[in-house]
Structures are given as C-alpha cells and as structure tokens.
C-alpha positions in Angstrom: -23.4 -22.7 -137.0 -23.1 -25.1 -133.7 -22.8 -23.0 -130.8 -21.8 -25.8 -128.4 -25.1 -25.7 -126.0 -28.6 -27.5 -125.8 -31.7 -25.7 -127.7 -33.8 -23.8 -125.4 -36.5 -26.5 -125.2 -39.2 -25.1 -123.0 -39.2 -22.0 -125.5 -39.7 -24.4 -128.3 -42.5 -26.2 -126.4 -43.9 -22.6 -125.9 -43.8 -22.4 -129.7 -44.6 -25.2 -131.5 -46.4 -28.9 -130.8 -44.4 -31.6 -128.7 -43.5 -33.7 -131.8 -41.8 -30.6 -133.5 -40.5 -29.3 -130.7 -38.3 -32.3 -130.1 -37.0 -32.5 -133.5 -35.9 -28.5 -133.5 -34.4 -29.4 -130.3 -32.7 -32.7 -131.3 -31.3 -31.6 -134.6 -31.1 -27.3 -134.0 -32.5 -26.6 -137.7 -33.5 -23.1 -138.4 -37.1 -22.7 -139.5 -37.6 -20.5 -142.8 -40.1 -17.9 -142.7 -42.8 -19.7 -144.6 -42.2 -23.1 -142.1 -42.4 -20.9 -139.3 -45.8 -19.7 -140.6 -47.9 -22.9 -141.3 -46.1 -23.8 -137.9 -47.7 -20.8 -136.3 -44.7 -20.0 -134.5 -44.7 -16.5 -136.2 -48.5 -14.4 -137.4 -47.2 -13.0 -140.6 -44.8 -12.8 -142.8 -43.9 -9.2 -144.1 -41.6 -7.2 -146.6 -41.0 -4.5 -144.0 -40.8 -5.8 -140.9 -39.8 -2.7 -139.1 -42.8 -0.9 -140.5 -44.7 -3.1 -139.1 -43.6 -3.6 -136.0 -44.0 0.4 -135.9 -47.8 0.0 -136.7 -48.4 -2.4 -134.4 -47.1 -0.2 -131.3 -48.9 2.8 -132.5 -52.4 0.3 -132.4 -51.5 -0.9 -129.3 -50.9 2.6 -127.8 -54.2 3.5 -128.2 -55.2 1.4 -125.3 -53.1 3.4 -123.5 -50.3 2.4 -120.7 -52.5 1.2 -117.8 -54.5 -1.1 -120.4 -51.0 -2.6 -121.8 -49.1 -3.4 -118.2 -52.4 -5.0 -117.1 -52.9 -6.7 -120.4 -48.9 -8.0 -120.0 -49.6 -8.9 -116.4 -52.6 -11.4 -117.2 -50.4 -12.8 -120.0 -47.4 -13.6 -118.1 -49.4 -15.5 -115.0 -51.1 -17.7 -117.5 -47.9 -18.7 -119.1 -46.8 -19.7 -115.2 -47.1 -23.6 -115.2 -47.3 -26.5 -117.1 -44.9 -28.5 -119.5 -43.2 -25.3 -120.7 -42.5 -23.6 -117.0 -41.2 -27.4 -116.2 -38.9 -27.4 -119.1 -37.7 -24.1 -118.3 -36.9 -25.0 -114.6 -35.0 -28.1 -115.7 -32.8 -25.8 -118.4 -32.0 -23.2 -115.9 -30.8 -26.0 -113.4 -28.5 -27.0 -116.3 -26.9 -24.6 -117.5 -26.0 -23.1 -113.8 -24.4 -26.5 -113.0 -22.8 -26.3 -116.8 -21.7 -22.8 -116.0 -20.5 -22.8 -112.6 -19.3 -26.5 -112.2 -16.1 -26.2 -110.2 -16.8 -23.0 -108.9 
C-alpha cells in the first residue's frame, strides 16, 4: 500500500548499492526475503526469527555491557558522513518543510 511520502533514501543508500537503491526508492517495491539476501541487505534468512534474535543477544552479552556501548559507539561515528549522512540531512529538511509548511 502507498502511504503518500517519499522512501527513506539515505537508509536505502545505507543498505543497498546506488543503482538499487534508486529503483527501491523510485518505484517503493518491497524486497522478499530471498532478494533481500543476495542483496545483502539482511545476513540470514531464518524459520524462527525470534529465536534467533534471542541467541544472538545472549552471544553478544557475553562481551558484557561496557564492550557493547563502546562497540555501538565506534559503529555509530563511522556511519557519520558521506553519501548516506548527506541524504539523510536532505530528507529531514524535507519532510519538516512538508510537515510544518504554513505553520
């Protein structure tokens, strides 16, 4: 179903290479599970996807919490920058001028 707004494109540029990034964009297919895969936008495809989701935390707990929020903390400043954090800057001036136009 439509929803009426533009596809996040800087989380698609995140995901996937340029060229399919642009057409998910353009035309707002869904990806099935096994397109998703050979895209590598997903690692696996599982029966029981709660299960595990539930194995993964318990391996990652191991490392314990002060391993984890420094392991999130180098993650999150290398995603700062490039095409993607460009993308996303141009989407969030967007939608506030499509949201509070008027205001």
């Amino acid at each position: 179903m439509a929803l009426g707004i533009p596809a996040s494109y800087a989380a698609l540029l995140g995901m996937f290479p340029e060229q399919v990034a642009r057409e998910l964009a353009y035309t707002g297919r869904i990806l099935t599970a096994e397109e998703a895969l050979a895209l590598g936008a997903v690692r696996e495809v599982v029966a029981d996807p709660v299960g595990r989701g539930v194995a993964l935390g318990i391996e990652m707990a191991r490392h314990g919490r002060n391993v984890l929020e420094a392991t999130k903390r180098i993650i999150i400043e290398t995603a700062r920058g490039g095409a993607a954090a460009r993308a996303w800057e141009a989407e969030l001036r967007l939608f506030r001028q499509a949201l509070f136009a008027g205001r």
